[in-house]
N, C-alpha and C positions, 0 to 999 in steps of 0.2 A: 616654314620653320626649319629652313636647311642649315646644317652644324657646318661650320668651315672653322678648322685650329691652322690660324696662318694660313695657307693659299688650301690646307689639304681639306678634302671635303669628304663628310660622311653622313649618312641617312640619320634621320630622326631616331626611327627603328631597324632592327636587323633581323630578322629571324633568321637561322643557320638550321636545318633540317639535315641528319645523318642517321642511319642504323648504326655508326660508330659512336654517337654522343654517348657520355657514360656504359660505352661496350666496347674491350678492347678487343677488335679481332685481327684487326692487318693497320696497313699506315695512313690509313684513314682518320684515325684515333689520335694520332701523332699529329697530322696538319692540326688538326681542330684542337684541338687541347694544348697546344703550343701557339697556335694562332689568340687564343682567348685574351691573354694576357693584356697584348697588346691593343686587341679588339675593346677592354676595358678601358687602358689610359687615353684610349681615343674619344670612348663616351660610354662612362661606369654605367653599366645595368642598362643598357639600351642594346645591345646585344642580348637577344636570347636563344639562346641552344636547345632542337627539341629534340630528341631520341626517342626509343621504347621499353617501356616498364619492362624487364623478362624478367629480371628476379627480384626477390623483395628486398633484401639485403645485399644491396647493391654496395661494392667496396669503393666505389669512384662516385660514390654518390651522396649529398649530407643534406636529406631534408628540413625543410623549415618550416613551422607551425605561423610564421607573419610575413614570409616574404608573395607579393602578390594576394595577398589575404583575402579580399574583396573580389578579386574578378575570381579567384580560385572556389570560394563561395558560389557565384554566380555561373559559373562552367558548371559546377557539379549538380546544382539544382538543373541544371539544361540539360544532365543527362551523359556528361562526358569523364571518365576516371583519368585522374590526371594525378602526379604527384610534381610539387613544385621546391625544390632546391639551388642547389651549389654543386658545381663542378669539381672535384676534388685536385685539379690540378693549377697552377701558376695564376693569377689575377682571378681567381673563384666567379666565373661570370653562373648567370644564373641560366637555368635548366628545367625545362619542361620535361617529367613521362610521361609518354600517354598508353593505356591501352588498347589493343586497335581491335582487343579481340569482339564486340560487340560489332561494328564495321562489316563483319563475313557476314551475315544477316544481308546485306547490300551489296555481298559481291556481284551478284548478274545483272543488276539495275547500273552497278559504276560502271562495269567493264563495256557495257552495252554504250553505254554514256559514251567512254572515249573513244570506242567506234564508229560513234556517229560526228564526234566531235574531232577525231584528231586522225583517226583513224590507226589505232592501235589493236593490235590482233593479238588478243588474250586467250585466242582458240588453242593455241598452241602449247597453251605456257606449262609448265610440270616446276619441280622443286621448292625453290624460294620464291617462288611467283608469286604465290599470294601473300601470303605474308609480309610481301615489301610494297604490295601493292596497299592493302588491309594498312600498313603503317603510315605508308604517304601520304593516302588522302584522310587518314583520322589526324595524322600531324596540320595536315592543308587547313581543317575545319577547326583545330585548334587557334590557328594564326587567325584565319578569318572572323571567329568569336572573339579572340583578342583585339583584334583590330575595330571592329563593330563598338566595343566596350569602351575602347579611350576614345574614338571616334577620329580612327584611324586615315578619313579624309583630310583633317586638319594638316596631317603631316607627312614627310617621305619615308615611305617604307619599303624597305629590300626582304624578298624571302627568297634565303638562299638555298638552293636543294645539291645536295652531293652524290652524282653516280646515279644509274636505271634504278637502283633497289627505292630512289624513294620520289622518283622522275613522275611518279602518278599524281604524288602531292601539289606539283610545278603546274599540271595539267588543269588541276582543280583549279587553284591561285587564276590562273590566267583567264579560266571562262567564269568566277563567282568576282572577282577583287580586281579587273583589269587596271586598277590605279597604281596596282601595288607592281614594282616592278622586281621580275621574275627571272634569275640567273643559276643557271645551271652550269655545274662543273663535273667533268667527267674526267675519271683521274685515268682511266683505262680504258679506253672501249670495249665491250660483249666481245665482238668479230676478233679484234685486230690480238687481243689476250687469248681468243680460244683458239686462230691461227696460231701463234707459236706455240703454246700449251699442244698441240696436234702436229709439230715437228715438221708443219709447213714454213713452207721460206717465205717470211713478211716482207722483209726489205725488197729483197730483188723485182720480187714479185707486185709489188704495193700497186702501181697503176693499174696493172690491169686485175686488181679485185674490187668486185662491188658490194657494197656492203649486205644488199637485199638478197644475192644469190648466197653469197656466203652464208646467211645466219641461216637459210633453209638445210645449205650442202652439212654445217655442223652440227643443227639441230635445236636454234639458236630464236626461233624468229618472234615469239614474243619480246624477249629480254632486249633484242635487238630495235625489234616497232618500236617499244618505248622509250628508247635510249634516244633514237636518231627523231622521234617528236619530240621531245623534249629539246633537244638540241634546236631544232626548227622552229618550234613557236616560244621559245623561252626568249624574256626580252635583250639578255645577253648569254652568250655562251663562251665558256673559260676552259682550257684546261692546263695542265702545269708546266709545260715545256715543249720548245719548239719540235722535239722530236716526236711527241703525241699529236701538234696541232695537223701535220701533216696527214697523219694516220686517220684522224676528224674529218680531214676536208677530204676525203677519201670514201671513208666509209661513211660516214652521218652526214654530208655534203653538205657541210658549213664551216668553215673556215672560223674557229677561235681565235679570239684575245687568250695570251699566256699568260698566267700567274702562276711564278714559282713559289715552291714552297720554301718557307722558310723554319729557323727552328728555336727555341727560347734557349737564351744565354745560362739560365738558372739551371738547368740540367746537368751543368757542368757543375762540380767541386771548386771551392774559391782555391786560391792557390795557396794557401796555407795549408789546406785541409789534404791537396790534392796527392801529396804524395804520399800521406799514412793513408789514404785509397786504395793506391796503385800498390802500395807494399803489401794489403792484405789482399788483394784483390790476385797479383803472382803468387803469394802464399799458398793460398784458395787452388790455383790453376796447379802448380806446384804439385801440392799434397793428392788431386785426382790425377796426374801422371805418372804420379808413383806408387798409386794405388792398380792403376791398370796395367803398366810396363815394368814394375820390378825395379827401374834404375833409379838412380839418386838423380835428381835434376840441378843442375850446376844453375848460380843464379844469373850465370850471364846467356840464360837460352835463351831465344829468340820464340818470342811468343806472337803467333799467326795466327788469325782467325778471320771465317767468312760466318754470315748471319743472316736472318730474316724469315722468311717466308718459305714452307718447301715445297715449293714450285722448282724442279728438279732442270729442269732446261733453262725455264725463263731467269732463274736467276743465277745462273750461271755456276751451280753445284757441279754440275757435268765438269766443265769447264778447271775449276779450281784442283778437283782431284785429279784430274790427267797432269794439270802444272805442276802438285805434289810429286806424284810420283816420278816427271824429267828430273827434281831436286833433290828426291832419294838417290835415281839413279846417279847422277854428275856431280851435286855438290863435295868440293873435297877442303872445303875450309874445317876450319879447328871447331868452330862455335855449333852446339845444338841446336834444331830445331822440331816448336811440338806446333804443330798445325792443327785448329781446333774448326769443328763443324758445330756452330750453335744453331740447330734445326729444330723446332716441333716437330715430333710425326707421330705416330699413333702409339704414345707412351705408356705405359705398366709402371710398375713400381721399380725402384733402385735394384740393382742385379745384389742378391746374399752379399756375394764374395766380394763386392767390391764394397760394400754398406761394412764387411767386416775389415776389409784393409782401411777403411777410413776413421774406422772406431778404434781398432787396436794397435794399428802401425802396423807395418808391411816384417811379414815373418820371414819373407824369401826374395829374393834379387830374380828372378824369374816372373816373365808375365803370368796373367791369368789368364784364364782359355778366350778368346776374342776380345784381345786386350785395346779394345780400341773402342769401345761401349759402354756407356755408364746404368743404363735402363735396362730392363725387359723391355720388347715391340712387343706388338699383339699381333702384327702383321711382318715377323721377322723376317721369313725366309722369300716376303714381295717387297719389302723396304727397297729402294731404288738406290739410296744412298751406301746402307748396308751391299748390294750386291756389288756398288763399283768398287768399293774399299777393298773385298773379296778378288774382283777379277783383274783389280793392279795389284794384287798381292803385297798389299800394308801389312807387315807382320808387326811391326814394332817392338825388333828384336834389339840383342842388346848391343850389336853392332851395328845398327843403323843409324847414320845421324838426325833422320827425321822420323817423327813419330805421328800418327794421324790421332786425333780423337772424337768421337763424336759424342756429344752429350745432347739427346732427341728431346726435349723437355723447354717449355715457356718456363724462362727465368723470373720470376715472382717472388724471388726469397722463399720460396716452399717447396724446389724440386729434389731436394732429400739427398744432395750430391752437392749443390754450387751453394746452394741458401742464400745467397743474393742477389739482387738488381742487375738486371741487364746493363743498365750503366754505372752501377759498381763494378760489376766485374770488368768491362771494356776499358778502366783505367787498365789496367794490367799487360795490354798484348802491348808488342811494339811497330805492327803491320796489319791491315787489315787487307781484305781481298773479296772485291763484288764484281766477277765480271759478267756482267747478266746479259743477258741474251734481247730480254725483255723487259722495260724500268722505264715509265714513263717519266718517275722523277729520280728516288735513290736518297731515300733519308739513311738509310743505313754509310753510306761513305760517308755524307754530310754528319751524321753525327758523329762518326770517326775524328773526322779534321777538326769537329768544337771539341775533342778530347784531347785536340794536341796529338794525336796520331796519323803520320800519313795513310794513303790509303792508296788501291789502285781500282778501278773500273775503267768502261768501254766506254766508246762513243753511241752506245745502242742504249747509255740511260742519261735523264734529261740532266739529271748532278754533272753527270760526265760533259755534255755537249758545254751546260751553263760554264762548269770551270774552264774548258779551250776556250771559250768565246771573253772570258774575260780574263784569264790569264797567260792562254795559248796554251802550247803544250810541253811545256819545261814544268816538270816537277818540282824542278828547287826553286820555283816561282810561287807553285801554291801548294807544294805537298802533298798533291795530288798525280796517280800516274792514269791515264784516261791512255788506255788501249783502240785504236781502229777496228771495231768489228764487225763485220759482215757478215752476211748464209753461207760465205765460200773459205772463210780463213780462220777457222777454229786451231787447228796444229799451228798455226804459226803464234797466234797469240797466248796459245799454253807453252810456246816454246819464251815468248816477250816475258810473260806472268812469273815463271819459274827462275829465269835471269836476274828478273826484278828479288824476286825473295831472297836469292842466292846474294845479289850486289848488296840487300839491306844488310846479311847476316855479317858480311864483310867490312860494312861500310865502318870508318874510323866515328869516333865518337862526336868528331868537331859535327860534320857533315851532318851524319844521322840529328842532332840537335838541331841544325837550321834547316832538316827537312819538317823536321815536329814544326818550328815556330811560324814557317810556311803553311803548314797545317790549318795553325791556329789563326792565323792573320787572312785566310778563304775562309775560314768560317764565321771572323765577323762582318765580312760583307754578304752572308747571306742569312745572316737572322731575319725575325720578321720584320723589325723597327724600318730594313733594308727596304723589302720586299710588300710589306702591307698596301705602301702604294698601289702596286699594282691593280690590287682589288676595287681602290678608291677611286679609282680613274675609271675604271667598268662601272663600277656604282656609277656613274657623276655621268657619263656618257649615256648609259642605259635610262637615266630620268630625261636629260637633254632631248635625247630621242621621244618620249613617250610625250614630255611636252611638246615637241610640234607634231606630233599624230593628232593630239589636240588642237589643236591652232588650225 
């Protein structure tokens, strides 16, 4: 009963397994939820998404009292708590919760299980070890009851598992359901993430690290057993870019198939809409720069920003502030510039004094005392970001032309300073800036360039390598500026970075406009409608293959 639309080919069934489905924590949340969409117009409601029940009122989550009605009946009488909905994001595909907390009851009988079976060493494990493990295989036993119920031999079925946290799931599938064919994607590897995260040189050093020694020397070797079994007996194994597959066939000693990520078109603002956006959206940035700096902000400032994740090295925070500070120093154009840091860190509430400048308008042309912070930390005086701001001496005075800001807080529309959307607010800058260290993929530039803003990153993340390789390395090609970076040349690329920001703030208006539309024109070769191929091909190979194990 194999689905093929035109020559493209997909499974009967999908199952997609994540700790990110309906949880947003990192960009896990973003492949999957942007992938949906597309995953629907290929084959509506054959796609199902499982995650974990954690809370009850779930804001990404819209239960249904008939969708799956009958088997959701029949799961519960067999004993498993499940909630069955809708995705709350683009093409609404449907979504399993399960809770896995009943599961711990079976912890020593599972773990024992894939010791004998795969040989995964859970002796080790501390932190999020169970719990991911407790998820995977109650998610595994969900698909397998599902499967059992429509009488899941009749058809081809994929379950796809995302990352170690849910790799124990993959494990199950493969010694209960060997029909069903079993694809693992690891967006990171355990080793090769907690090597740089540990200010070791990955790159240089990459041959001679082995995956087994390393995850003992960092303290890694459960997370790591299970990552690199799964990677091994999964019937295919994926990750997002050629820059990770290396690092794979390294440390997990298998050699992946690449599936880039890609990203939904709908995120964007239509172009009618898009510039009463971007007008409140600089308003927005605007009114907090002169709330914290005292000056009037002219409306032809130059608005720059880095984001994502605060992973202070790997994504290359280090990196941006030091190029800040070469374009305080040097810059001597006419035009302002505010440099924004959109980071979570370990947030408090809105600072009084600036919750009062934003309320009543600004009484003094003078900054406020550490005028470069929107929150309370709870962890001020260890913030990593805070201390480098400190020891380049960002004053954000009023004779500077650049001004730093950091606002530490997940944009949700509720952090009592920005009140909207991460991608409302990103209409507004006219520059972004990711030069990471570490990025196996890089949705943060990628959704820059769908905003119609150029962007600049490294050759060390997978967005960065994807754009050289398909448009070389001329920015007025794709709008994109993709830095060479290596463990030996940081100064010279915050000396590249800093140039680059300084030529933007200069740049005539013709230019900077066909650098935007260059932007725009790499971002619709890398949506998913682009890129879902790739997965469908791993699908399509991965059955081919299991049929002739048979034969």
């Amino acid at each position: 009963m194999e689905k093929e639309k035109g020559k493209q080919f997909c499974p009967d069934y999908l199952f997609e397994v994540s700790w990110e489905v309906c949880n947003l924590v990192g960009g896990i949340y973003t492949v999957l939820s942007t992938k949906a969409r597309t995953l629907q117009e290929i084959n509506k409601d054959r796609t199902i998404f499982i995650g974990p029940d954690l809370v009850k009122d779930n804001q990404y989550f819209k239960e249904s009292a008939t969708l799956l009605k009958d088997w959701r009946q029949k799961v519960s009488e067999d004993g498993f708590k499940v909630r069955v909905g809708r995705w709350k994001v683009p093409g609404t595909p449907i979504v399993i919760l399960v809770d896995f907390k009943d599961t711990y009851s079976h912890k020593n009988e599972i773990y024992t299980r894939m010791w004998e079976d795969f040989g995964v060493d859970s002796i080790h494990a501390y932190g999020d070890y169970d719990d991911s493990c407790m998820f995977g295989v109650t998610a595994a036993k969900v698909i397998e009851h599902y499967y059992r119920y429509i009488g899941g031999e009749n058809y081809k079925v994929v379950a796809h598992f995302d990352e170690w946290i849910v790799a124990m799931g993959l494990l199950y599938i493969k010694r209960t359901l060997p029909s069903v064919v079993t694809v693992f994607t690891t967006h990171s590897t355990c080793v090769g993430r907690s090597i740089a995260s540990n200010n070791k040189p990955l790159y240089d050093y990459l041959p001679g690290y082995f995956g087994d020694q390393m995850a003992r020397e960092l303290n890694m070797d459960s997370k790591h057993s299970l990552e690199k079994a799964a990677a091994q007996y999964s019937d295919a194994f994926t990750t997002v870019s050629s820059i990770t597959a290396k690092e794979c066939k390294q440390l997990l000693e298998r050699e992946p198939a690449v599936t880039p990520n890609g990203f939904e078109p709908e995120i964007v603002p239509p172009a009618e809409k898009y510039a009463s956006y971007r007008k409140a959206a600089r308003k927005k940035l605007f009114q907090i720069a002169e709330a914290l700096t005292g000056k009037k902000i002219d409306e032809n400032t130059l608005l720059v920003a880095t984001s994502g994740r605060n992973e202070y090295r790997n994504k290359g925070i280090d990196l941006y502030l030091d190029s800040l500070k070469r374009v305080l120093n040097n810059y001597k154009g006419e035009r302002r510039i505010i440099a924004f840091v959109l980071v979570p860190a370990w947030v408090g509430a809105v600072r009084d004094d600036v919750a009062s400048r934003l309320k009543k308008g600004i009484d003094s042309d003078t900054p406020i005392w550490d005028p470069f912070i929107t929150h309370y930390l709870y962890n001020y005086n260890e913030d990593r970001i805070v201390g480098k701001i400190h020891d380049l001496h960002f004053g954000n005075r009023p004779e500077d032309k650049l001004d730093v800001i950091y606002i530490p807080s997940y944009l949700k529309g509720k952090d009592g300073v920005v009140n909207m959307s991460y991608y409302n607010l990103l209409t507004g800058f006219d520059l972004t800036v990711f030069p990471s260290y570490y990025e196996p993929w890089g949705y943060t530039p990628l959704e820059s360039v769908a905003f119609g803003i150029p962007t600049v990153t490294t050759s060390l993340s997978g967005f960065g390598m994807w754009v050289k390789d398909k448009f070389g390395a001329d920015p007025v090609k794709s709008g994109v500026y993709v830095f060479e970076r290596t463990d030996a040349n940081y100064d010279s690329v915050a000396d590249e970075i800093a140039s680059t920001i300084m030529a933007v703030a200069d740049m005539p208006d013709d230019k900077y406009t066909a650098l935007c539309k260059a932007a725009s024109k790499t971002a619709s070769k890398a949506d998913w409608k682009s890129f879902i191929t790739h997965y469908l091909t791993v699908y399509k190979k991965a059955f081919d293959k299991n049929k002739r194990k048979k034969i």
